[in-house]
Each structure stands twice: as structure tokens, then as C-alpha cells.
N, C-alpha and C positions, 0 to 999 in steps of 0.2 A: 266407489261408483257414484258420479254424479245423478240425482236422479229431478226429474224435473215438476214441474210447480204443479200437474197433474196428477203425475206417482206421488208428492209428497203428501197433495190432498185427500188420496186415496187413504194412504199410512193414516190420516190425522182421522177421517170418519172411521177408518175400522181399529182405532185405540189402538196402534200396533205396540207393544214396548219395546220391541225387536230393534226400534230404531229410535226406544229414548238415548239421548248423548250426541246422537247426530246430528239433529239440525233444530232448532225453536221456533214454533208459532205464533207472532205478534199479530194482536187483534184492536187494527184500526179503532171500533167501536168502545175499546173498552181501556185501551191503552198496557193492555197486558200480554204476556208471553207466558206460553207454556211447552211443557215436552211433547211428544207428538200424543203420547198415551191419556192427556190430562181427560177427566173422566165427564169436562161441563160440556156442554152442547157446544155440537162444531159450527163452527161460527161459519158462515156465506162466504163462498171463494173472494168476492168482492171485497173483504175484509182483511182479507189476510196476509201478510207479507212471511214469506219463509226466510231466517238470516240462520248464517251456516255457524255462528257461537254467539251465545248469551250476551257478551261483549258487545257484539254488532246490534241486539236488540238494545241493549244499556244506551250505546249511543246516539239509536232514534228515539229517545225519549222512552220507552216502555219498560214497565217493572215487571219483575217474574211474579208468575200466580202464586197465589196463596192454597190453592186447592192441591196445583198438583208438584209443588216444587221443583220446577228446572236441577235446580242447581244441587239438588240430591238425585241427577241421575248419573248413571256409570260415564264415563269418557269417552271421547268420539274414539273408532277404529281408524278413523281415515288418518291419524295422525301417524300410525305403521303402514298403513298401508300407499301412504305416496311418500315420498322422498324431495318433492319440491323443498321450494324457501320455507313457504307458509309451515309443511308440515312439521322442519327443523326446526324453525322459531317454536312452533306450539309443545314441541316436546321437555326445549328449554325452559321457553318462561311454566309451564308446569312442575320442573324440578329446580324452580325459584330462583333461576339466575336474575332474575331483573330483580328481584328483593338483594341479591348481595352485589349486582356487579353493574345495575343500570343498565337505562335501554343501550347506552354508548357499549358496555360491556356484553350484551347480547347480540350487537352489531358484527364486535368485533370479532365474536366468536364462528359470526357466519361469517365474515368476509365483505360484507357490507359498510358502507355509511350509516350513519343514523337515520338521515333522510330518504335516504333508498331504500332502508327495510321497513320504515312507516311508510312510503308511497304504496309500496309492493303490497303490506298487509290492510294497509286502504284497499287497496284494489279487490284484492285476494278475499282477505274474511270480513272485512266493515267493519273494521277498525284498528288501530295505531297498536305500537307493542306495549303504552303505559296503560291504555283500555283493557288489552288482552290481559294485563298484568294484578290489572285493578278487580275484574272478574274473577281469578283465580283467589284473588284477598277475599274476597264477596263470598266464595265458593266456601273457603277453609273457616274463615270464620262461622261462618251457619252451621258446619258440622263442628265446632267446637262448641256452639253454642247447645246445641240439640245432646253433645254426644258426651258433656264434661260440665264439671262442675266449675273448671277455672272462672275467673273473674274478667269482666268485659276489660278490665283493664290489661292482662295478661294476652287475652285475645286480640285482642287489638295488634299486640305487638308480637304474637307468635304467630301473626295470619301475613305481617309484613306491611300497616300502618304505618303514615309516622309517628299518630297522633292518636288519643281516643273518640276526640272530636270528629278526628277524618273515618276512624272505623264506626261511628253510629251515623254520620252524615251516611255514608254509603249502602249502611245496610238497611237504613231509609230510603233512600232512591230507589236502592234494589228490590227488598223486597216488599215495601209500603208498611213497615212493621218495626219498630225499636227491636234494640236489641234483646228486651226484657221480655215483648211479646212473642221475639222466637224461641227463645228459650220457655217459656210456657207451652209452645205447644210439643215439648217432646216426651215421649216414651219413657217407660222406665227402662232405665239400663244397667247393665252390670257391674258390680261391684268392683273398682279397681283399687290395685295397693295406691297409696301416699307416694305420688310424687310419679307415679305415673297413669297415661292419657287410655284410654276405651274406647274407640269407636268402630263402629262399621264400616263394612267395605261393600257399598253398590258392585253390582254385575250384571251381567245377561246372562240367564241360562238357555241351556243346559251349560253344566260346567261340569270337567272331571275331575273332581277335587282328589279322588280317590288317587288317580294318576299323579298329581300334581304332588301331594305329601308323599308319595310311595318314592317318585324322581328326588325329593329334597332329602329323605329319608338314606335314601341309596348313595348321596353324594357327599352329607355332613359331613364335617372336618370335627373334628373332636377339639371344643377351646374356641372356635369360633359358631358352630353352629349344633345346633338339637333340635332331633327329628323324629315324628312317628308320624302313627296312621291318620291321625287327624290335627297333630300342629307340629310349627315348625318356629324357631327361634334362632337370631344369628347376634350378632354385633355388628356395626358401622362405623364407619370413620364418616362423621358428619362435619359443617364447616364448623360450629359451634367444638369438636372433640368428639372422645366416644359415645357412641347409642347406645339402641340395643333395640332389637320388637321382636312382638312374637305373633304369629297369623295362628288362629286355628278356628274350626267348624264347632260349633254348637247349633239349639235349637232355635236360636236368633238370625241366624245364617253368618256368614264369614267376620270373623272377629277380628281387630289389632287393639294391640297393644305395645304402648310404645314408652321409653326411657329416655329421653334427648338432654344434651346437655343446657342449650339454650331453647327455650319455647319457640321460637324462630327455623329451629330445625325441625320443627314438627310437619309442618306441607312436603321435605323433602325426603322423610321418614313414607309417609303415605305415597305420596309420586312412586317411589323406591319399590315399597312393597307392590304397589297395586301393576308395575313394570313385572317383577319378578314374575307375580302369579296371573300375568297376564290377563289384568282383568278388564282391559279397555275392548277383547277381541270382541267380535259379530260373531257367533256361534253356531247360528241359526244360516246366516251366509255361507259361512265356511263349508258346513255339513249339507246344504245345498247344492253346494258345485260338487262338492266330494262325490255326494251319492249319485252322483248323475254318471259317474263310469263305475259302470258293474262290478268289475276288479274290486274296488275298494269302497263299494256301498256295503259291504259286509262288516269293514273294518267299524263305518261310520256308527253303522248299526249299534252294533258293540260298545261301542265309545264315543256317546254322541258329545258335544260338546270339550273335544280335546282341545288341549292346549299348548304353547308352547313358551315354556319358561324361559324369563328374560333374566336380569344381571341387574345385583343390588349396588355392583362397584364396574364400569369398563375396563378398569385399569387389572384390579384383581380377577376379573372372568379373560381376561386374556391371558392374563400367567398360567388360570387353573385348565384353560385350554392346550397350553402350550406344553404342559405339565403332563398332562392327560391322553398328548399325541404319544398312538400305537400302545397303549399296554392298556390293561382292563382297568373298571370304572375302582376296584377295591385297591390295585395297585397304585393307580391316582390317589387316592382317596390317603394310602398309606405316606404317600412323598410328601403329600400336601402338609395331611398331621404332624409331620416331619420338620419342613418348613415353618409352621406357624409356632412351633413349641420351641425352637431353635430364634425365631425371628421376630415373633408377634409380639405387639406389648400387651403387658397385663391391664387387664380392668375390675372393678368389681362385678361381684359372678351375680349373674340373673338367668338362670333356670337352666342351670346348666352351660351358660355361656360366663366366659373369660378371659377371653384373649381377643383381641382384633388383628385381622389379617395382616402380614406384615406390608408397611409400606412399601413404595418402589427402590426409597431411598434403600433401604436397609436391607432389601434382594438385591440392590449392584451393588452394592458394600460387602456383603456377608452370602449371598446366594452360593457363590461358589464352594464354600467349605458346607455348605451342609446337603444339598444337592445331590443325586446321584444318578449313576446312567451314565452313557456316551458324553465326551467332553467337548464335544460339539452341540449337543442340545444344551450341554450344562450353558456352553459360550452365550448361546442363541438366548435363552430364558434372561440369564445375568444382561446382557447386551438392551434387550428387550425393554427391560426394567428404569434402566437408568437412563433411555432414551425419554418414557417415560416420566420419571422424576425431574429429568431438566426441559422437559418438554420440547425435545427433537421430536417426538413422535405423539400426537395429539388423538385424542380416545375419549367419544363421549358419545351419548345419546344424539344430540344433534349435528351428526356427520351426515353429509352427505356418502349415499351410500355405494357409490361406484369409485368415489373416493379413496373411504377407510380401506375399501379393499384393496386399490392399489398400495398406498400406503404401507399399509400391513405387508403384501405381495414382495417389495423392496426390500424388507427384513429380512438377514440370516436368518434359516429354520422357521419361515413362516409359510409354510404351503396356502396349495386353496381348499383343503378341507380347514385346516387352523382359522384362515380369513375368512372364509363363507361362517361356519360355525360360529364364530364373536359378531358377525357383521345380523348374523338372525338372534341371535341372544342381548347385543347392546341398545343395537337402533330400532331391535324388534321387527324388522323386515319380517313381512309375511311371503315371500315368495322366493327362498332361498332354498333349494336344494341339494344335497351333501351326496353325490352320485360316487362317492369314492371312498363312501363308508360302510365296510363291511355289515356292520349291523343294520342299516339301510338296505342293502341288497340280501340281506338272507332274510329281512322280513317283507320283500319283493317276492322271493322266492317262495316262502310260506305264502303267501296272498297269490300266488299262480301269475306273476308281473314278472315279464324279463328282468335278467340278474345282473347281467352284465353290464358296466359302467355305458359306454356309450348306448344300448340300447334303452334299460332305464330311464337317461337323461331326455332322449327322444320321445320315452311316452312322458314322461312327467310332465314334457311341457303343457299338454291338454290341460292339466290343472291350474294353471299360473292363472291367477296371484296367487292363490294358496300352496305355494307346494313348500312350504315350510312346516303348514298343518300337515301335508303329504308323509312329510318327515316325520312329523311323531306318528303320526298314524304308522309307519312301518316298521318304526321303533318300537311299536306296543307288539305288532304284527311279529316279532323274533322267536322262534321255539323256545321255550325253557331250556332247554340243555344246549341250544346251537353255540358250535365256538365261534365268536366273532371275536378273540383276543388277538388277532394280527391286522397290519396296517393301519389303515385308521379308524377308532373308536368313536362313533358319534359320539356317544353317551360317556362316556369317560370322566367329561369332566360336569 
């Protein structure tokens, strides 16, 4: 939601946090920017320019405050919640395509020119895709700084520098401070093993963590992931090779912990995780619109701050969907184990974790012998895979999203619950609704909301954009004992 120079002045006199990540306050008089919540005196409307990312402030000359650091806040929502260019660019260069592939290779990714996607993100955010790119370096480094012990030299080139020189030049501009004086002012933090990273994970609360581990909990694969009530641990195939992290809650608030092969994969570890556990959402919005129909102000009640989990891999959250269609979340859960211990390669074990999912290549090679079920799901999954791996079929966080679903749609054995379902879990769409999922309509039916596919879809519309939070909300909303193991499984996978 666009909101204007009035509302945003409003936000910035009443400290809101609700809307730190969304947009920054540069202050003509002082030459600085801060979050909306920064705690100094709000500076005279006359003063102050609102630019919708830190990047666009960088550009007109302003460095971020010192008081209340920008760039230690959570991530804007608007990047799931629109689907424009601007929003696909910002989701990419956040999971560091412009560090491995260049602005030409973030171009080409959308379908653009080079020159066409700097004109457009001129226009759009206030600034070009090496700005937006440079602020993300600005970003990772400062929480490396604050959050680890590494060596400005390491930082420098695990934030996506070329240089050491270019990593303290910028985080001079940026935030009027060497990089020895940021790291002075950090906290103490927690002990981490040799040779792996500690940091925190900003958010908006409320947040239902409880939901969030109990979902990862229910869904681990055994060999690639470990789960409980309050952490959760997987492995990754990063560009550097295999990962590994692990999220959990202590009395610090949301913790990672990460294992990368290259210090380089470290921003794409974080991007990954903070996607999964959906931490960029508005929660305070969402449960806003929610409780405004009575139906499901009760749900919100209950569960303020739901969420809905995203996908550490597109490629692998589409197989375990595909896997997951029509039998229950333990039966998934068992094929998958299946799959990964027949196909995954081994890695060294961290906390229970040792195998990485198997590649594409190695499900249209070998899928078929270890698979099981009808041999037309077996076709469809194997098919699926190795379009994948040669790249007939393209899968990532920045698709556009009316796209992927056709896309997807074209596939053998791809329905529209399988394509809606990956399309709100990859590119994090908040306004997808799964009107054809049984466990969706029996927790309609618990919450007193028509059952039936097309009447459902008719009231869900009231809630757009949110009815993907709709979604888990009526997924929490399911009896304990109710059988939802026929057709198709939201939760499955």
C-alpha cells in the first residue's frame, strides 16, 4: 500500500516500528536518514524527503543515522506483496544475483535490457540495480560487523566487495563511521563453534514462531533437515557448495546460525532463511484486514501474527509439492526420506543434518527407480525435474507471478492447487488462495465459512491481498482428528 507524504509523517511522529523496512526519513538539515521509528526529534515536514530504500537515500547524498540504524531494520513487505519489475528485481538482487551474475545477469533474468531495468528502477525506487546492489553490501556487511567476529577483510568479500578499500569507502558514506567504529558499538553476542557465523534475524512482531517450528517440525525430512519446538536446521546447496543453518528462538529473540562454504554465500544463507520464516511480512497489517470479518477475527485472535512459510530451494519446494499432492503430510514426509537417502549426496553432519536434497539432475536420472505411486505422477515428478536441470522450465523467487503459474499449469501432473501452492511459497505471494484444498475447507468449516470450493473462493475474495495469511489461518483453524487425507493436501508438503 502506497501511502502518502501525510500518512508517512504521521508513522514518523508517532515512532511507529510497524513500518521500520518500508520506507526512510532523510532530513534535509542534517543530511541524514533514518527508520520511521528513529527515537531523535522529528524533524519539520519542510525537512524531509521520504525515499521508498536506503539505496535512494545513498544516492541523494544522505547517510543512515547513527542513533537508530536503518539498515538493522526487518525488510520491506512490499517486495511479496506486488509483483511488479521493481518488486522482482529487489527480491533477486537480495538473494545476490548481482554479486554472482551482474546487473547484465539480473536483466536477463527479468527479461529486460540493462538499460531498461536501470531506467525503470530510476523511476521506481531512486535508484539503478548497482545502487540497490551496493546497499544490500552496506546492509550485510554492518550485520557482520555487529554480529561476528570475522576480519574486515573476510567481510568485505563475504558482503560482495571487490575490494577492502571499496568495503570501508562505503561503509563511510554510509554510515559516517569506519568499520572499526561499527563494530564497537555492538552487543555481546553468542558464542559460536569455529568456522561458523551468529547473527540475528530482525522482524515485526507479533510473530508465531510457535506455528512456524511446529510447520518445519511436521515436515523435516530426516538427512536434510532437524526439527523441534523451537529450532529448526536443514542443509543447502549454495553457489559456493554445501551449507547448512540453523534458526532457533532464545532469549536474544530469533537466532541463525550458519555454515557456508564460501563467505560469499553468507547474504544468500540469510535472504534464504529470513524467505523461509517469512520474516519480511507486515503482521500488524495483515491481522488488521483479517480481523475486520468476524468469521475470522477469532482465528486472528488466537494467532496473531501468522505466517506463512516460504522455500529455502524453488526447485526442491516444487518436487516436495509435487510429491505431497493428495496423500498426507507423514506419507510425503516418508517418500521424501526415501528419495533423499536413495539420491542426495552426503555432507558432513551438523546437528543432525547430512545429506543435501537431491539435485534435479539426479531425480530425472534416477527418480524413477526409487519413487513410488502411480506411474504417471512417477512420469510427471521425473519430467518435472529434468526440465528443471536443463532449464526448459525456469523457477525462482523473481518470476513474475501470473507467469510461473502458467508455466507450471503447461506441465504434466501440474494442477492449480500444485501451481498456486509453490507460487505462494517461492515468490511469497501474499494473496494466493488454495480453494481446492481439503484441509483449507474443513478449517472453513470449523471457523463457521462456507465449505465448498466455489463458495469459499467467493468470500475469500473480501480479504485480498491477504488470503494466503487466510490460508494458514484456516490451516491452523483444522480439527485435530478431521480427515483431510484426500485430494489435495495443503499442508503436505
Amino acid at each position: 500500500m502506497q501511502l502518502t507524504f501525510d500518512e508517512r509523517y504521521r508513522v514518523i511522529e508517532a515512532r511507529d516500528t510497524r513500518f521500520d523496512g518500508q520506507f526512510v526519513t532523510a532530513v534535509h538539515s542534517t543530511g541524514i536518514y533514518c527508520r520511521p521509528s528513529c527515537p531523535a526529534r522529528t524533524p519539520k515536514p519542510s525537512n524531509v524527503t521520504f525515499y521508498p530504500t536506503s539505496a535512494a537515500a545513498h544516492e541523494a547524498g544522505y547517510r543512515a543515522c547513527k542513533r537508530c540504524l536503518p539498515e538493522a531494520a526487518p525488510g520491506s513487505p512490499e517486495w511479496d506483496l506486488r509483483s511488479d519489475l521493481a518488486a522482482r528485481a529487489m527480491r533477486l538482487i537480495t538473494d545476490g544475483v548481482v554479486e554472482r551474475d551482474g546487473v547484465s545477469g539480473l536483466a536477463a533474468r527479468l527479461g529486460y535490457s540493462t538499460r531498461h531495468l536501470s531506467r525503470l528502477l530510476h523511476a521506481e525506487l531512486g535508484a539503478g540495480p548497482l545502487a540497490l546492489a551496493r546497499a544490500q553490501r552496506a546492509h550485510t556487511a554492518r550485520m557482520l560487523l555487529v554480529g561476528t567476529d570475522l576480519t574486515v577483510a573476510d567481510i568485505a568479500f563475504s558482503a560482495g566487495f571487490a575490494s577492502i578499500r571499496q568495503c570501508n569507502d562505503t561503509i563511510r558514506e554510509v554510515f559516517g563511521l569506519s568499520p572499526t567504529q561499527v563494530r564497537a558499538r555492538r552487543r555481546m553476542r553468542e558464542h559460536a563453534t569455529p568456522g561458523e557465523v551468529d547473527l540475528a534475524l530482525p522482524l515485526r512482531e507479533p510473530i508465531d514462531l510457535d506455528g512456524l517450528f511446529a510447520w518445519m517440525a511436521a515436515r523435516a525430512v530426516p538427512g536434510i533437515e532437524q526439527a523441534g519446538a523451537s529450532a529448526y536446521a536443514r542443509s543447502l546447496a549454495l553457489p559456493g557448495g554445501p551449507g547448512w543453518f540453523r534458526i532457533w528462538h532464545s532469549d536474544r529473540g530469533l537466532r541463525l546460525r550458519a555454515r557456508v562454504p564460501q563467505l560469499s554465500d553468507l547474504p544468500v544463507v540469510v535472504a534464504r532463511a529470513r524467505r523461509l520464516f517469512d520474516l519480511d511480512a507486515d503482521p500488524a497489517a495483515v491481522d488488521a484486514a483479517l480481523s475486520g470479518h468476524p468469521a475470522v477475527a477469532p482465528l486472528v485472535a488466537a494467532v496473531p501474527g501468522i505466517r506463512v512459510p516460504g522455500a529455502a530451494d524453488p526447485h526442491e519446494m516444487l518436487i516436495r509439492a509435487m510429491i505431497g499432492q493428495q496423500i498426507s503430510v507423514a506419507a510425503a514426509r516418508t517418500a521424501l526420506t526415501t528419495l533423499t537417502a536413495a539420491l542426495g549426496e552426503e555432507m558432513p553432519r551438523h546437528d543432525g543434518v547430512h545429506r543435501l536434497f537431491p539435485t534435479m539432475s539426479a531425480i530425472a536420472a534416477g527418480g524413477a527407480d526409487v519413487l513410488r505411486g502411480p506411474a504417471v505422477r512417477r512420469r510427471a515428478i521425473v519430467s518435472a525435474a529434468a526440465a528443471l536441470a536443463d532449464g526448459t522450465l525456469a523457477l525462482g523467487t523473481g518470476d513474475d507471478n501470473a507467469d510461473q503459474r502458467v508455466a507450471l499449469l503447461a506441465r504434466p501432473g501440474i494442477g492449480p492447487w500444485t501451481a498456486d501452492y509453490v507460487r505462494m511459497r517461492v515468490t511469497g505471494d501474499p494473496d494466493v488462495f488454495l480453494s481446492g484444498d481439503v484441509a483449507v475447507r474443513a478449517g472453513a468449516a470449523a471457523a463457521g465459512l462456507p465449505d465448498g470450493p466455489r463458495e469459499l473462493t467467493a468470500w475469500a475474495a473480501r480479504t485480498a491481498p491477504w488470503r494466503s495469511y487466510l490460508t494458514a489461518h484456516l490451516w491452523r483453524a483444522v480439527p485435530p482428528r478431521a480427515d483431510v487425507r484426500t485430494h489435495q493436501i495443503g499442508d503436505a508438503a
